[in-house]
C-alpha positions in Angstrom: 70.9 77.0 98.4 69.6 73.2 98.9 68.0 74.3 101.8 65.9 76.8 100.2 65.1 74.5 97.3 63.9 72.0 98.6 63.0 73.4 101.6 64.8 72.0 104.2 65.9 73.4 107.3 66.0 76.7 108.4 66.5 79.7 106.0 66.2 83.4 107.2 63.7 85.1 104.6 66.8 87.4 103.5 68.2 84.4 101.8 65.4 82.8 100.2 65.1 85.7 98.5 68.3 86.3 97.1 68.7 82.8 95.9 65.0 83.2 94.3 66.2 85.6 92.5 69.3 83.9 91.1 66.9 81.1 90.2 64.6 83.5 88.6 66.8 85.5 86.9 69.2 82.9 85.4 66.4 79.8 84.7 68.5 77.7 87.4 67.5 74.0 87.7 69.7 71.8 90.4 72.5 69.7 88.8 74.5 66.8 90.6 77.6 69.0 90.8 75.4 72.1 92.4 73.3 69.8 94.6 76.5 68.0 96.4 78.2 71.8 97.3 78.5 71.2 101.0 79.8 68.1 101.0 82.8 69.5 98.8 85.5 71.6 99.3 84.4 75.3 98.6 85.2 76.8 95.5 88.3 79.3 95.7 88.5 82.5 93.3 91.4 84.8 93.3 91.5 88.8 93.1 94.5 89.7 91.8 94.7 93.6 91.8 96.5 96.6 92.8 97.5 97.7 96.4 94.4 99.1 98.0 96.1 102.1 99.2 97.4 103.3 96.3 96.2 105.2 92.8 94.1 107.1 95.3 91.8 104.8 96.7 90.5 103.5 93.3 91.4 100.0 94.3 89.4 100.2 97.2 86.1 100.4 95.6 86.9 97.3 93.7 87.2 95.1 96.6 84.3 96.9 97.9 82.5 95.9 94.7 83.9 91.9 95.5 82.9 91.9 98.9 79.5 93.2 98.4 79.0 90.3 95.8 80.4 87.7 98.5 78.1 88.6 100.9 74.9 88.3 98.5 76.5 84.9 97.7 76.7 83.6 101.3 74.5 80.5 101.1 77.0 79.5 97.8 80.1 77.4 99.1 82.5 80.0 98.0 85.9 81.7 99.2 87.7 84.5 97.9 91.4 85.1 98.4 93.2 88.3 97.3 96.6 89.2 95.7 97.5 92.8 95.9 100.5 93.9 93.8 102.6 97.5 93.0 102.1 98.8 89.6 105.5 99.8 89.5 107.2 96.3 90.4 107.2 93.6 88.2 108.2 91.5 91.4 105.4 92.0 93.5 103.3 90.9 90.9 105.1 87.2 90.6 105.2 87.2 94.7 101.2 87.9 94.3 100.6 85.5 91.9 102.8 82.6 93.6 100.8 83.5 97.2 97.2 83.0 95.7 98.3 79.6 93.4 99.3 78.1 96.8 95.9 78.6 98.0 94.3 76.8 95.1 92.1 77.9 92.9 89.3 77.7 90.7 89.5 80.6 88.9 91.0 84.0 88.9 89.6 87.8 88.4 92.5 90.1 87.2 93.5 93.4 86.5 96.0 93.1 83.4 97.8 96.5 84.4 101.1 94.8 83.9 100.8 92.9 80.3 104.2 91.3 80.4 103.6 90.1 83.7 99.7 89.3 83.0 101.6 87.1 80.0 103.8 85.1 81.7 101.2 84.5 84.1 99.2 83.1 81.8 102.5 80.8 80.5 103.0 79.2 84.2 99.4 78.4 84.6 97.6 78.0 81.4 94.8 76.1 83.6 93.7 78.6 85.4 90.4 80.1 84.5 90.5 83.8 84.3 88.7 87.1 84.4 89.3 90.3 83.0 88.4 93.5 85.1 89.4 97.5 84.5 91.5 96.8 81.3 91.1 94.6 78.5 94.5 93.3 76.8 94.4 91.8 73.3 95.1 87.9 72.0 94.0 86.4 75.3 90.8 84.3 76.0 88.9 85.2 79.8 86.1 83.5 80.0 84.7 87.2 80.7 85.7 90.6 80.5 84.2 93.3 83.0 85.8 96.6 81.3 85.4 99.9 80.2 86.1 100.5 76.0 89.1 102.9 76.9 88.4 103.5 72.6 84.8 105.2 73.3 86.3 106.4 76.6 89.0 108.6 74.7 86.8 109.8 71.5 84.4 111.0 74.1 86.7 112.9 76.0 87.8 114.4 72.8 84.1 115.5 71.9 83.6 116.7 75.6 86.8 118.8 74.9 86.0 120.5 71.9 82.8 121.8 73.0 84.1 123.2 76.7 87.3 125.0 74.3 86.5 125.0 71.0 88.9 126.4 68.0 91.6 125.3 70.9 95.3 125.5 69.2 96.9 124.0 72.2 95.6 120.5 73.8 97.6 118.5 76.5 97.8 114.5 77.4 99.1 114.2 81.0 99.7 110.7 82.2 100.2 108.6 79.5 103.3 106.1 80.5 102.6 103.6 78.3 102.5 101.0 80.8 99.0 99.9 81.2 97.1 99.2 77.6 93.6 101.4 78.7 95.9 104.5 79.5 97.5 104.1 75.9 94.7 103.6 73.9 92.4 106.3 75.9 95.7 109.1 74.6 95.3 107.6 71.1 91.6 107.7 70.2 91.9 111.3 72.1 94.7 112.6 69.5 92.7 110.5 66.7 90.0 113.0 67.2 91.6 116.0 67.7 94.0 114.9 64.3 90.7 115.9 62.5 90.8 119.5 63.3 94.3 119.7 62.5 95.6 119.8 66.5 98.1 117.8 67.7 98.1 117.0 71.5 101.2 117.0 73.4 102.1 114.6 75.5 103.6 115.2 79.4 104.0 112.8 82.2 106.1 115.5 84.5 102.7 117.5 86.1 105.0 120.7 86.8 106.7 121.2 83.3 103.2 120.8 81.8 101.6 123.2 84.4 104.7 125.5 84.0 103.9 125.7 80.2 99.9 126.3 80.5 100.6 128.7 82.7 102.1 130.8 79.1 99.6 129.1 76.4 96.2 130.6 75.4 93.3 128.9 76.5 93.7 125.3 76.6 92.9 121.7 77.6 94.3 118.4 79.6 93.4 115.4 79.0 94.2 113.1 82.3 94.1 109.6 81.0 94.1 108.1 84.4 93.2 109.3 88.2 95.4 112.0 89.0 93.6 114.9 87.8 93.5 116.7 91.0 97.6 116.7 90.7 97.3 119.1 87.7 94.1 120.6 88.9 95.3 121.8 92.2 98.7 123.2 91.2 96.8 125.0 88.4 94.6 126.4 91.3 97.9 127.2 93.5 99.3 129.6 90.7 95.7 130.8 90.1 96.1 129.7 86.7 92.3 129.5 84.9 92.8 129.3 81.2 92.4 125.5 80.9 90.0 122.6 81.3 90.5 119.5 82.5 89.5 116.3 81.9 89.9 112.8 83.6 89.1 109.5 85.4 87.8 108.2 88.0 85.7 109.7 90.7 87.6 108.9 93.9 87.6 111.7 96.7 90.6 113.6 95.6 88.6 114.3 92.5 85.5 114.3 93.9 87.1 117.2 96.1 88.4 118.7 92.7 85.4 119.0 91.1 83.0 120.4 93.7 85.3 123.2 93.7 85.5 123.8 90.5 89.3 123.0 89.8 88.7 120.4 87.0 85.3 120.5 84.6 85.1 116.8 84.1 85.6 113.3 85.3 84.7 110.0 83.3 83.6 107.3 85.9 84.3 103.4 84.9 82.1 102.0 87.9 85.1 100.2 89.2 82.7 98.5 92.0 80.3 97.4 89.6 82.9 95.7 87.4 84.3 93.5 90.4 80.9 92.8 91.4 79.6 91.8 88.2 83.1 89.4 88.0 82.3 87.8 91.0 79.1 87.2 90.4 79.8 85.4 86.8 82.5 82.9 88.2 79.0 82.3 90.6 77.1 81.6 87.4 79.7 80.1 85.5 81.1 77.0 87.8 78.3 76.9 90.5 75.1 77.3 88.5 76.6 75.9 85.1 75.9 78.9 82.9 79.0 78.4 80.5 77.8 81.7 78.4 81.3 83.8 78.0 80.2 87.8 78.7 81.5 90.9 77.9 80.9 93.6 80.4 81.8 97.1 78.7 80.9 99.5 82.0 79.6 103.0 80.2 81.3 105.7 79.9 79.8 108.1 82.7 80.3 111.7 82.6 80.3 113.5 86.3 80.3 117.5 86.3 79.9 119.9 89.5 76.5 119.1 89.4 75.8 115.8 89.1 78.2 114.4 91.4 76.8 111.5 93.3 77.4 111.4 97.5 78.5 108.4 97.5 81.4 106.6 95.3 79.5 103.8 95.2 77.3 105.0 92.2 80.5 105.8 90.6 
């Protein structure tokens, strides 16, 4: 970046324009601590997130989202370690979070998926800068948060609902384990709605017993409150079952495949790629350029249908 501003050495013309643009975009003016970068240690920021192979691939477009924001920071003296954990082990998180303190760091971007974890981590390293990325948690203070409102996400889905089966006496929640805080509140501001029309959704987290008892209701609904509506949506389509509509997140390929078909009606999108780019690219802003503004990221609630379904998850 030093060499570009001042114009010393040589620069390829892709970088000068990206750091031009930084500079133009965020009023930068050099600082001691920015100008004497190379001569330190990089900066180090942690990822802390789920395995990348599992909950479909989702994970996976995160780290493409860091990666792609590490690459337009190139000419920054940056590094970025990662910590991968299993959302159904409270002791891969701790093993995850002990691996990337060793390393050092300057701050951390995290997915809160496991709050009591996320809580004590916050107790054995209260120093540690953080970010928030895919679900917000209450009482804590990131100096950002890159997530979707699962609130709108939820009242949204419950509009969306009532217009694909309206005068519906049956409505279904499928995936709701309590666990991770976005889930829970997405089933709540679902049945919130739905509480004003006198229906109570019931909720199942066992995807046969719920298709065994759509498969004997009247028309009907599912709400998926995470990223496994093509588990519902393709036993449905096994028994030839059509009386219901479904609803979920996250447009990864198994849904993506879902949907093209016709086996579910609707998928919300959170931009998971966006979110980790957009995190990265604060922590940039935030020690390197001196921008100490906290943000709030809220990604919008995208609605994908058959027909607008983008060919590439990165738009999604």
């Amino acid at each position: 970046m030093d060499r570009v501003l001042h114009n010393r050495g040589r620069v390829s013309q892709a970088n000068i324009e990206k750091i031009q643009k930084i500079v133009k975009d965020f009023e930068y003016t050099p600082n001691r601590y920015a100008q004497g970068l190379r001569n330190k240690n990089p900066m180090r920021f942690g990822v802390l997130i789920p395995e990348l192979d599992s909950e479909f691939g989702y994970w996976k477009q995160v780290k493409e989202g860091i990666e792609e924001a590490k690459i337009e920071l190139s000419s920054f003296n940056i590094e970025v370690v990662y910590g991968f954990f299993d959302r159904n082990s409270n002791n891969t998180f701790g093993m995850a979070v002990s691996k990337l303190m060793e390393s050092g760091l300057t701050a951390l971007i995290v997915a809160p998926l496991l709050p009591d974890c996320f809580v004590d981590l916050r107790a054995r390293y209260p120093e540690i800068p953080f970010v928030v990325i895919d679900s917000p948690l209450p009482d804590i203070n990131p100096l950002a948060d890159f997530a979707q409102d699962p609130y709108k996400a939820g009242k949204t889905a419950a509009r969306m609902m009532q217009l694909m089966v309206p005068n519906a006496q049956r409505m279904f929640i499928y995936g709701n384990r309590g666990v991770a805080l976005n889930e829970r509140i997405r089933a709540e501001s679902f049945t919130e709605e739905y509480a004003e029309i006198s229906v109570s959704p019931l909720v199942f987290n066992d995807a046969d017993e719920l298709v065994s008892i759509i498969e004997h209701s009247i028309p009907c609904g599912v709400f998926v409150v995470n990223d496994s509506s093509h588990v519902i949506a393709e036993k449905l389509h096994s028994k030839n079952i059509d009386n219901c509509q479904i609803i979920g997140f996250d447009l990864h390929q198994n849904n993506k495949i879902c949907l093209e078909k016709g086996y579910l009606d609707v998928i919300i999108g959170q931009m998971p790629r966006r979110q980790a780019y957009e995190a990265l690219m604060f922590l940039v802003r935030y020690f390197i350029l001196e921008l100490k503004e906290r943000e709030r990221f809220s990604a919008p609630v995208e609605i994908y249908i058959k027909e607008n379904l983008p060919k590439d998850t990165y738009w999604s």
